[in-house]
N, C-alpha and C positions, 0 to 999 in steps of 0.2 A: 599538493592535492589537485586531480583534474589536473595535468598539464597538458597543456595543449586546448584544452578545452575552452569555449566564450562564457566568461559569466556577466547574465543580462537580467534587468526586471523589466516585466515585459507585463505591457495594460491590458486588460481582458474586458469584458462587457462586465463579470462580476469580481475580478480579485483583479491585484497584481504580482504575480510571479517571480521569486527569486529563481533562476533557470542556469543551469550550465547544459552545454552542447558541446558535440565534435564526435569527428570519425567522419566518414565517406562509405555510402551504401543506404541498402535498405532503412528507415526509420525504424526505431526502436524507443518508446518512453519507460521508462525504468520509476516505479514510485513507491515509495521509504514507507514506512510502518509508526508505529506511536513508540518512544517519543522523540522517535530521531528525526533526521533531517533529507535531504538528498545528499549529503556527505555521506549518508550508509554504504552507498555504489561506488566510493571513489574508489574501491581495491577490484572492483566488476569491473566497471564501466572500461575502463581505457585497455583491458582485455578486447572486450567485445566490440572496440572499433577499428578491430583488423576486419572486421567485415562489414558493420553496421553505423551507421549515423543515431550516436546517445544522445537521448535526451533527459536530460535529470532535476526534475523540476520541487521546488520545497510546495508540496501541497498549501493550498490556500490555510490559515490557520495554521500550518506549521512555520517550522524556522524565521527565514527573513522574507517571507512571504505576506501579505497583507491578511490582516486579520474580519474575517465576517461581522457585522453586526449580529447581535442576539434577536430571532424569533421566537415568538411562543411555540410553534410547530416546529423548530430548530431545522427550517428548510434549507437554511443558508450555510448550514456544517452536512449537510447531505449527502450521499455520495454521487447523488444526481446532478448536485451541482457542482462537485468537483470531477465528475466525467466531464460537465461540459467545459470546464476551466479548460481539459485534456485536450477537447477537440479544439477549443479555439487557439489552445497555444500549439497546438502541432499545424493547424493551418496556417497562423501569423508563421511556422517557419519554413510553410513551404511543403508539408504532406499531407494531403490530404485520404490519404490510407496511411497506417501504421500498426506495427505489433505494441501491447502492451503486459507489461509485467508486473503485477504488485507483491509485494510483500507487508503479511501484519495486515493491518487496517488501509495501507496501502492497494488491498488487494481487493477493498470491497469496492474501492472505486474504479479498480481495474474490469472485473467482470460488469460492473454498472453501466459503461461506457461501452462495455461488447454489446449488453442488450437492448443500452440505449439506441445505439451508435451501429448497429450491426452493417452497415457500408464502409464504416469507417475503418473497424478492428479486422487486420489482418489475422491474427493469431494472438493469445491470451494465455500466460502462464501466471498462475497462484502458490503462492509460497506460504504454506503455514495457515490454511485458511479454508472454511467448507463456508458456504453462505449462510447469514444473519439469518434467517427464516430456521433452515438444518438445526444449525445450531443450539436457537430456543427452544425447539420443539422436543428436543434430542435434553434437553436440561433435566441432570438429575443432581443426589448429592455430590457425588464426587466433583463433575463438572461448576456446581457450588461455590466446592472448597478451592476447586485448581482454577476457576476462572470468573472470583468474585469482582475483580476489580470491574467487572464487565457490571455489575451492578450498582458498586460504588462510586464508579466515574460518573454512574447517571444521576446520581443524587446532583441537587442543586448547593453550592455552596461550599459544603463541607469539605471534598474530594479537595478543592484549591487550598483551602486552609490547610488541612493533611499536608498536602506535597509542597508547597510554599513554604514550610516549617523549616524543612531540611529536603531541598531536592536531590541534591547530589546521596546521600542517605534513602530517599524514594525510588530513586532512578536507576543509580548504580554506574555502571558505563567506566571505559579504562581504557585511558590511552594507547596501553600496550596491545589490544586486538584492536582498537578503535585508528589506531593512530594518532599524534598530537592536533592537528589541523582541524582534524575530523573531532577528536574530543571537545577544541574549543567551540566548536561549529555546535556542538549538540548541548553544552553547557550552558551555552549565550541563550539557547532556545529553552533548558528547564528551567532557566533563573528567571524569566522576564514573565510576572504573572499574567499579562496580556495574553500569552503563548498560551502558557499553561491550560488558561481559562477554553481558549477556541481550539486547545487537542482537546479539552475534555466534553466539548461540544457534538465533536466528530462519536462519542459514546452515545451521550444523550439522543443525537438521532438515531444512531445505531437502534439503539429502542423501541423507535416511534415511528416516524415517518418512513426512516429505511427499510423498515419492517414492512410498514403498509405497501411500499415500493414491489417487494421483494412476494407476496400474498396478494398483487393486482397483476403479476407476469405468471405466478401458478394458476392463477384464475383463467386467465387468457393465451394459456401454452405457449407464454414467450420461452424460448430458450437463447442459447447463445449459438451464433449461426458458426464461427469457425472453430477450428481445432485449438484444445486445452491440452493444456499440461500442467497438474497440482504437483507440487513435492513440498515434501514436509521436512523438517529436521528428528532425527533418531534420538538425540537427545533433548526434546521436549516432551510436553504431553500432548500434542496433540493424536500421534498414535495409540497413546493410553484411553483418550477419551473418545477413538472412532472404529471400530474394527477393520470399517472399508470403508476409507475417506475415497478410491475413485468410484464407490458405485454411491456414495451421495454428491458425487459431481454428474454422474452419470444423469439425474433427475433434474439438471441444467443445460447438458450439452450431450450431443450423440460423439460427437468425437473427441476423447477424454483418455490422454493417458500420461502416466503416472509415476512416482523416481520418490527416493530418499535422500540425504545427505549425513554424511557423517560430519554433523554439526550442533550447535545448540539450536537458540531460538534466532540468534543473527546470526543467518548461515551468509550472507554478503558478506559481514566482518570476519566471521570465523572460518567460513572454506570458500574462499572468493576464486578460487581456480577450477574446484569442482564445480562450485552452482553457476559459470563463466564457460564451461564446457558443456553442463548439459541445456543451458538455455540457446548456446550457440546451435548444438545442432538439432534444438527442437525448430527454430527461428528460422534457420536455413531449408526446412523439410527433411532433416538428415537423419532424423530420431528414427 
């Protein structure tokens, strides 16, 4: 898994970082979704360092990354404060501009860091993902039924008891699209209730304060200053539940375009050569 690649925990002002690196070229931060790990990337990433310098870090609160204290405001699972985990761990290695990618929940701290950070983000691709604000607003039943967990996780208490019962039953996940390294990798991280607890944190702010975040940048006509790229998977719902995911990107960024995958909802594990080619030449300006 990653060969070739350094794996480092690396100290930040607020977390500390399980990280892998490698390749030669442009920087490139790659960041994993709930309830995986940076193991997601290992069948991307070492594609994408025929051109680019990978950086594949376990989100604060996830995997073997240090876990946040709990706030009542749950600022410390925020996506503001895991953009700035982004900027400080791309500078500790050296870039201080960079394209970033997320996928999942991955991806809200991807655009976070554009609009934080908009000197720093080179260019910004979202996988799987229309912004927390969109998306409440936009909440009916169906979105309800297909995207309760989004509620559930916010509850206090319960959601850990749920998934702690039987994670592997909760979570699902297979070696066989997963790979075995990468299975162990995302196991280690359902089983350990510490984990569990600070993924389900990353919900609860999702809720609250990310929200507020996301309704003080509409107030004030922040957008995201470089060029996007959303693509979604064909076999999720997220096309089911958005008619035209790039024109509610379009109410974040003016340059915004747009791609599918023939995949499910982990399109890294499942078409890691498609989403490895179209992030390549969106990265390079080749799209």
């Amino acid at each position: 898994m990653f060969e070739g690649f350094v794996q480092e925990k690396i100290t930040l002002s607020g977390a500390v970082l399980n990280v892998r690196y490698g390749g030669n070229g442009p920087p490139v931060l790659l960041l994993h979704g709930h309830p995986r790990t940076h193991a997601t990337w290992s069948k991307v990433a070492p594609i994408l360092t025929a051109h680019f310098t990978v950086v594949c870090p376990d989100l604060r609160g996830f995997g073997q990354s240090s876990k946040p204290s709990d706030l009542p405001d749950h600022a410390n699972s925020s996506k503001r404060a895991k953009a700035k985990d982004c900027i400080e761990l791309m500078s500790y290695l050296g870039f201080h501009q960079f394209a970033i990618v997320g996928h999942d929940r991955g991806s809200y701290t991807a655009y976070r860091a554009a609009l934080d950070h908009p000197e720093k983000i080179t260019r910004l691709a979202v996988l799987d993902c229309v912004p927390i604000l969109e998306a409440l607003e936009r909440c009916d039943e169906r979105f309800a039924r297909q995207w309760y967990h989004w509620f559930f996780f916010a509850q206090l208490d319960k959601p850990e008891r749920a998934i702690l019962s039987d994670p592997d039953a909760w979570y699902g996940g297979q070696p066989v699209t997963m790979g075995n390294e990468e299975y162990q990798d995302f196991r280690r991280a359902i089983h350990d209730p510490e984990t569990v607890h600070t993924m389900l944190e990353d919900y609860r702010a999702g809720l609250t304060i990310d929200r507020l975040h996301e309704e003080e940048d509409r107030r004030n006509n922040r957008k995201i200053a470089c060029p996007v790229l959303c693509l979604w998977s064909e076999h999720d719902d997220l096309g089911e539940l958005y008619a035209d995911i790039p024109a509610i990107w379009k109410n974040w960024a003016s340059d915004v375009r747009s791609g599918t995958l023939n995949s499910g909802h982990h399109m890294a594990e499942e078409a890691p050569e498609e989403l490895a080619a179209k992030l390549s030449l969106f990265l390079m300006g080749k799209d």
